[in-house]
Each structure stands twice: as C-alpha cells, then as structure tokens.
C-alpha positions in Angstrom: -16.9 -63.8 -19.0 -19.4 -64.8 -16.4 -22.8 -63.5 -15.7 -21.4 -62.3 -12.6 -18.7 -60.0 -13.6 -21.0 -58.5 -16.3 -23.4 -57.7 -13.9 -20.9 -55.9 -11.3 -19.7 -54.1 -14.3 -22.9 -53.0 -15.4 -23.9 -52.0 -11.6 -20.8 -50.1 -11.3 -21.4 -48.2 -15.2 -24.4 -47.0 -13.7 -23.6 -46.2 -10.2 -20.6 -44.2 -11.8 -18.1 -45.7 -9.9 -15.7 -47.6 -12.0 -12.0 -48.3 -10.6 -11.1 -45.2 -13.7 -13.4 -42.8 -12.3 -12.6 -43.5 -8.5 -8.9 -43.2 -9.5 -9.7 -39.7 -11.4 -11.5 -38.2 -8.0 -8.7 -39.4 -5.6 -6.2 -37.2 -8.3 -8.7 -34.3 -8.2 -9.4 -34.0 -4.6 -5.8 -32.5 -3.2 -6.2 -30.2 -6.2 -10.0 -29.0 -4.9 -8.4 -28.8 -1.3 -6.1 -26.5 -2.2 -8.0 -24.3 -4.6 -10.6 -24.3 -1.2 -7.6 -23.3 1.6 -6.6 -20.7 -1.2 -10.5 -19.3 -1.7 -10.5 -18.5 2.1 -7.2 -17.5 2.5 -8.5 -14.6 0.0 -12.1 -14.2 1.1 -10.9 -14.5 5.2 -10.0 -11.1 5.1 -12.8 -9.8 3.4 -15.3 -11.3 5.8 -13.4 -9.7 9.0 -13.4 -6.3 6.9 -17.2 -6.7 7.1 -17.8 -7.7 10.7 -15.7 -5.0 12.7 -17.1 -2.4 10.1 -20.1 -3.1 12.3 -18.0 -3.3 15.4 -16.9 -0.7 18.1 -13.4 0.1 18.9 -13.6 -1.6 21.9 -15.4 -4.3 20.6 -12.9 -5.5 17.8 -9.8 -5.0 20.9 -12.0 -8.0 22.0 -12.8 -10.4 19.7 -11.1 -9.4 16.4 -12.4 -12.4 14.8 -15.9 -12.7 15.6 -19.3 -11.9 14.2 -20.6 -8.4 15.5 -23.1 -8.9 18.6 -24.9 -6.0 17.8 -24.9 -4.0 13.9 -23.5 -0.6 15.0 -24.3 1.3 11.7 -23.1 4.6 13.2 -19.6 3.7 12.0 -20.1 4.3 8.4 -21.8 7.6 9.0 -19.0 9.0 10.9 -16.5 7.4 8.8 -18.0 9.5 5.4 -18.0 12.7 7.0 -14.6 12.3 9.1 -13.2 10.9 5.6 -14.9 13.3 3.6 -15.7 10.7 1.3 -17.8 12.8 -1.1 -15.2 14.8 -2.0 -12.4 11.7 -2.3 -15.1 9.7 -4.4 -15.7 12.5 -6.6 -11.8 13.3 -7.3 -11.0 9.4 -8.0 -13.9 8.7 -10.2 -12.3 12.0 -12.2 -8.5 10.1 -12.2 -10.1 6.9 -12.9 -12.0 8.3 -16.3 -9.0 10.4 -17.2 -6.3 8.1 -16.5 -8.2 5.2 -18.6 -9.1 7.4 -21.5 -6.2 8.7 -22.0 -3.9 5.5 -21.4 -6.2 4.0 -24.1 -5.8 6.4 -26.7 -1.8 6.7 -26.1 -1.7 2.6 -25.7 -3.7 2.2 -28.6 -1.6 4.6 -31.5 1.5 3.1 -30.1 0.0 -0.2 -29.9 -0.5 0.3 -33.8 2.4 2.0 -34.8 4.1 -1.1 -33.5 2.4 -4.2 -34.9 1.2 -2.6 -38.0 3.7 0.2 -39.2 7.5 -0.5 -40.4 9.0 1.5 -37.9 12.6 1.4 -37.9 13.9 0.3 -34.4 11.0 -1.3 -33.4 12.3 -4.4 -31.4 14.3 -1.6 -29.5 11.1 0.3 -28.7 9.4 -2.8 -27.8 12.7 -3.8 -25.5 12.4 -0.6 -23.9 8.5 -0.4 -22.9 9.2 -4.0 -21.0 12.0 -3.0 -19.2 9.6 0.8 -18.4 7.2 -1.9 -17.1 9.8 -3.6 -14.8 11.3 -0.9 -13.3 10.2 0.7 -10.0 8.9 4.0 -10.7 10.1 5.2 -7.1 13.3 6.0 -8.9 12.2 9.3 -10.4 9.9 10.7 -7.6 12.6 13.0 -6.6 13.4 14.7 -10.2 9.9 14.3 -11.0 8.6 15.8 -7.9 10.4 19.1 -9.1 9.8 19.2 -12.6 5.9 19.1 -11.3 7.1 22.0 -9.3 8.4 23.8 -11.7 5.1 23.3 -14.1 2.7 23.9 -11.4 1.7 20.2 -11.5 1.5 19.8 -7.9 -2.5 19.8 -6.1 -3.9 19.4 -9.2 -5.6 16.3 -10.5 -4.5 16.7 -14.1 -1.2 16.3 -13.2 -1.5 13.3 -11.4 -3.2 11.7 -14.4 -0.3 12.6 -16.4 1.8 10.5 -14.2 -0.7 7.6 -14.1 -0.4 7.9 -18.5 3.3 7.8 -18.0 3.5 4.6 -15.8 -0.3 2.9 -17.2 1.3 3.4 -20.8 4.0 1.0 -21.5 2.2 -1.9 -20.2 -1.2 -1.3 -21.9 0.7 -0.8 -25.2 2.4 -4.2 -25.2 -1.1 -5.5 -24.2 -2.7 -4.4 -26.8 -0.2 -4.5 -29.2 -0.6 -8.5 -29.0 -4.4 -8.0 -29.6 -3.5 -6.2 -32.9 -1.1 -8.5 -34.4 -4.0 -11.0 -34.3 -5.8 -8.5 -37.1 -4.8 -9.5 -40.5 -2.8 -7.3 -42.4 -5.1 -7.5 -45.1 -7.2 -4.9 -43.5 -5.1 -2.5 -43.1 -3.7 -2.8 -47.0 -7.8 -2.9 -48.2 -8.2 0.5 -45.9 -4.8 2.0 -47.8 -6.4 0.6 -51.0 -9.5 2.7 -50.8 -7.3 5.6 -50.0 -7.8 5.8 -45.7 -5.3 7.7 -44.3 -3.1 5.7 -41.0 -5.7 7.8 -38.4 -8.6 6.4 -40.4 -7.5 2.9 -40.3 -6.3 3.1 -36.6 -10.1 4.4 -35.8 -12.9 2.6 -38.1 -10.8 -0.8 -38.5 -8.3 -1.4 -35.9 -10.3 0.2 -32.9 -13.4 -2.3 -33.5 -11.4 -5.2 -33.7 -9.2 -4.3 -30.5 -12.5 -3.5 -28.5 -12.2 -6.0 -25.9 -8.1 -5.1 -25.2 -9.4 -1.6 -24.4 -12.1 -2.8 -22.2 -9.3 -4.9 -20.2 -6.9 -1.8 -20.4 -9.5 0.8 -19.1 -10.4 -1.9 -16.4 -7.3 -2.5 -15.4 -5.9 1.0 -15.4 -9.0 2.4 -13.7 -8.5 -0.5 -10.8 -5.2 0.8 -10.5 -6.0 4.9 -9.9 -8.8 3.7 -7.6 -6.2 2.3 -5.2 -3.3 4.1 -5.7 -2.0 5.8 -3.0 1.7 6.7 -3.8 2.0 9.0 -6.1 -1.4 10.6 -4.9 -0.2 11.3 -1.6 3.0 12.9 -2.7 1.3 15.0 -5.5 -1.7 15.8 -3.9 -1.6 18.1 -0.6 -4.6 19.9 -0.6 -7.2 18.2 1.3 -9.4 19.6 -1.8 -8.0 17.7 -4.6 -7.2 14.0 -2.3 -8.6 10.7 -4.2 -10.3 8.3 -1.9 -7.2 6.0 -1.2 -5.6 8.6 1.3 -8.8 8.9 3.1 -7.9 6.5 5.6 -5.4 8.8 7.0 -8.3 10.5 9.1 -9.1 7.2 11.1 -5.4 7.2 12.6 -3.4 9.7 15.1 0.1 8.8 16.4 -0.9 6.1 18.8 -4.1 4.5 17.8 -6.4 3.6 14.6 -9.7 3.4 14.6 -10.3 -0.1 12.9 -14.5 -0.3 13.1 -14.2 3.7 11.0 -11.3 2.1 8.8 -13.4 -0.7 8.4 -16.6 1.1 7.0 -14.2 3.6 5.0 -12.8 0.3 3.0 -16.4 -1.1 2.5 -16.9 2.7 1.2 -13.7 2.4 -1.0 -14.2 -1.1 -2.1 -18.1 -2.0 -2.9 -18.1 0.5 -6.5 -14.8 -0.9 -8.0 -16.7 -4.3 -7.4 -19.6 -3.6 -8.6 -17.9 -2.0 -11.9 -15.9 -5.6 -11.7 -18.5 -7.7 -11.8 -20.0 -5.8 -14.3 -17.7 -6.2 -16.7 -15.9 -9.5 -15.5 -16.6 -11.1 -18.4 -15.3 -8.5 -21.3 -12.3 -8.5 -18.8 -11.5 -12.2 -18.2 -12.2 -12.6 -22.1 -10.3 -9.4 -23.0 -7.2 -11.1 -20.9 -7.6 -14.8 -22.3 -7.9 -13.5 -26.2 -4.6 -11.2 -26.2 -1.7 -13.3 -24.3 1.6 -11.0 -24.9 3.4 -12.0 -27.6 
C-alpha cells in the first residue's frame, strides 16, 4: 500500500469521514427529517395555542398564525372566572385521585388473581377484559344512564368515578397483569410457606415489586379523567359538580367562540397535567418499557 493511501486513510479516520460513516448519515438523515416534520406537526399546535391565548378576538380573525403584537393578559383573567375554573379544577383533581386509586386497587387484585392464582377459566377472563378494552363504551350510555338514575348517581362525582373504574379497569389489569408474571413464583410459595395469607402476599410482596406498573396505571388513568369529557358531560349537569374539560362550553354561544378565552382556558387546563407529566416521565416511560402485554 503506498504512503499515499495510508495517509488519506489516516486523514479521513480522524476527520471522521470514512466512505462507512458517510454512507451511515446519508441512511439516517430521511429518518431525522421525518422524526423533525412529525415534532412540529405535534408542537405546531401547541405554539398557536399559546400566541392567540395572548390575542384578541379580533386579532386572531386576522392573523391566526402569528406571534401576538401586543401580550393581552386580560384573557386569562376573564377566561377563570367566566369558566369558573376554581370550581372545575377542584372537581377534576377529586376524579383524577379517585378514579386512579381506585382503578389501582381493582387492577391490581385482579391483576393477581390472574397471573398468580389457578383460577379456573382464566384464559376466558383474560379473553373478555381485551375485548372490554376494544369495545366502544358509547354502547351502554343509554341503559347506563338510567340505572345511574335509578341509584341517584347522576350530579354526583362519585358516580362518575365509578364509571371511569368500570372502563379504566380492564385495561389497567392486563397491564399490570404482564408486570406480575415477571415476579417469580417462588415469592409467592416462600410468603404461603411462612404462613401469609393471599391479601398479605398481594400487599407486602407483589405490590413492591409492581410499583412502577401502578405509577404508569395512575398516570395514565389520571391523564385520562383530566380530559374526559364524555361521560362527564352526560353525568354531570349541575354546574356545581362540572370537571374542568366542559369548561370550555362558556367561551361559545350559537354563532361564535371566543378563541383568545378558549385559548387561556386550555393553557389553564393543560400546564398541571404537564407539569405532573414531566414529573414523573421517567417512572412512566420505564413503567411502560418494563411491562409489554403479554
């Protein structure tokens, strides 16, 4: 080999650009072009959401798309009292904590029962909870709309957590199901060795272990009563007892919306849920990645 090939090969080792690694960058660029359309795509939106929050009415019908001349922080005050968002925030922080609590208990036992007991029928059961998961739960608002009737259900925030339990639960169990059937069953015979009864083993063995799939459940499920607006708005009537997703309905008559109010009202909807996200992203992306439904 002559002296002058070693010494463009040498050049090019330490310059980093050998024909391999050129060849590697050429493959990786359409990927980091699309992952870059895709982050503003998703972050677009977001960024409008901001600017007409500080916008007039007048000034959004005139350029949507555009930075704010002038910050008109008057919008956020009148969007919190017209959206009586003290009252909303207070009953969704209550259907959040309730909803996640108690779809975490009723995931967890059935989450056990089902990887770590011989139940009989249990591929049935399991069957059953994905197909509860698949179907759309519009199908029962009609029956269940009169059996919360008949109960008293109706305006009242405890029955509206109920229903998130009922349509939260089938999910979260076969989530954390597949966190449990990574726990040896060699616990669970040591803890009926020493004489532990099924609730003792479920709550000082299985529960530690299973600590980051309840993290992701009650993240998750509490994501999901932040937002939801469905059931809440055809359960909940009294102005009283409304969760913070059907406050928007106070920014729009027949004809018109407001967009700068529904604009602050999102910011006011949006900014805790991601602050409690970004708190916890990690337990959840980890919580996700270590229990893969099985």
């Amino acid at each position: 080999m002559s002296s002058t090939v070693i010494e463009r090969r040498d050049a090019a080792l330490r310059s980093g650009t050998t024909p391999r690694r050129r060849r590697r960058r050429n493959l990786h660029f359409p990927a980091y072009l699309v992952l870059t359309v895709l982050a503003l795509f998703a972050i677009g939106p977001a960024v409008l959401m901001v600017f007409n929050a500080f916008k007039s009415n007048a000034e959004i019908g005139g350029s949507p798309l555009s930075p704010p001349t002038s910050l008109s922080w008057s919008n956020f005050s009148i969007a919190w009292q017209q959206g009586d968002f003290g009252t909303t925030m207070r009953n969704s922080a209550i259907l959040v904590v309730g909803s996640a609590a108690g779809t975490c208990v009723i995931a967890g036992l059935a989450a056990y029962a089902l990887s770590h007991l011989d139940l009989p029928g249990r591929g049935g059961v399991i069957t059953y909870l994905f197909l509860a998961s698949s179907m759309p739960v519009q199908l029962f608002v009609v029956p269940l709309f009169s059996l919360w009737t008949d109960l008293g259900l109706t305006d009242n925030l405890f029955g509206l957590i109920v229903i998130y339990w009922a349509v939260d639960a089938p999910f979260a169990t076969l989530l954390l199901r597949s966190f449990l059937l990574k726990v040896p069953k060699e616990y669970v015979e040591a803890g009926r060795l020493d004489g532990a009864s099924e609730v003792q083993i479920a709550r000082r063995v299985m529960l530690p272990l299973a600590w980051p799939g309840l993290m992701t459940v009650a993240l998750v499920v509490g994501l999901w009563a932040w937002n939801e607006f469905f059931w809440a708005i055809t359960f909940i009537h009294d102005p009283a007892k409304r969760p913070i997703s059907t406050s928007f309905m106070a920014f729009q008559d027949e004809n018109s919306t407001n967009w700068g109010l529904s604009s602050a009202a999102a910011l006011f909807m949006l900014v805790p849920i991601l602050i409690l996200f970004l708190v916890l992203q990690r337990r959840f992306v980890a919580g996700l990645t270590s229990g893969g439904l099985k």
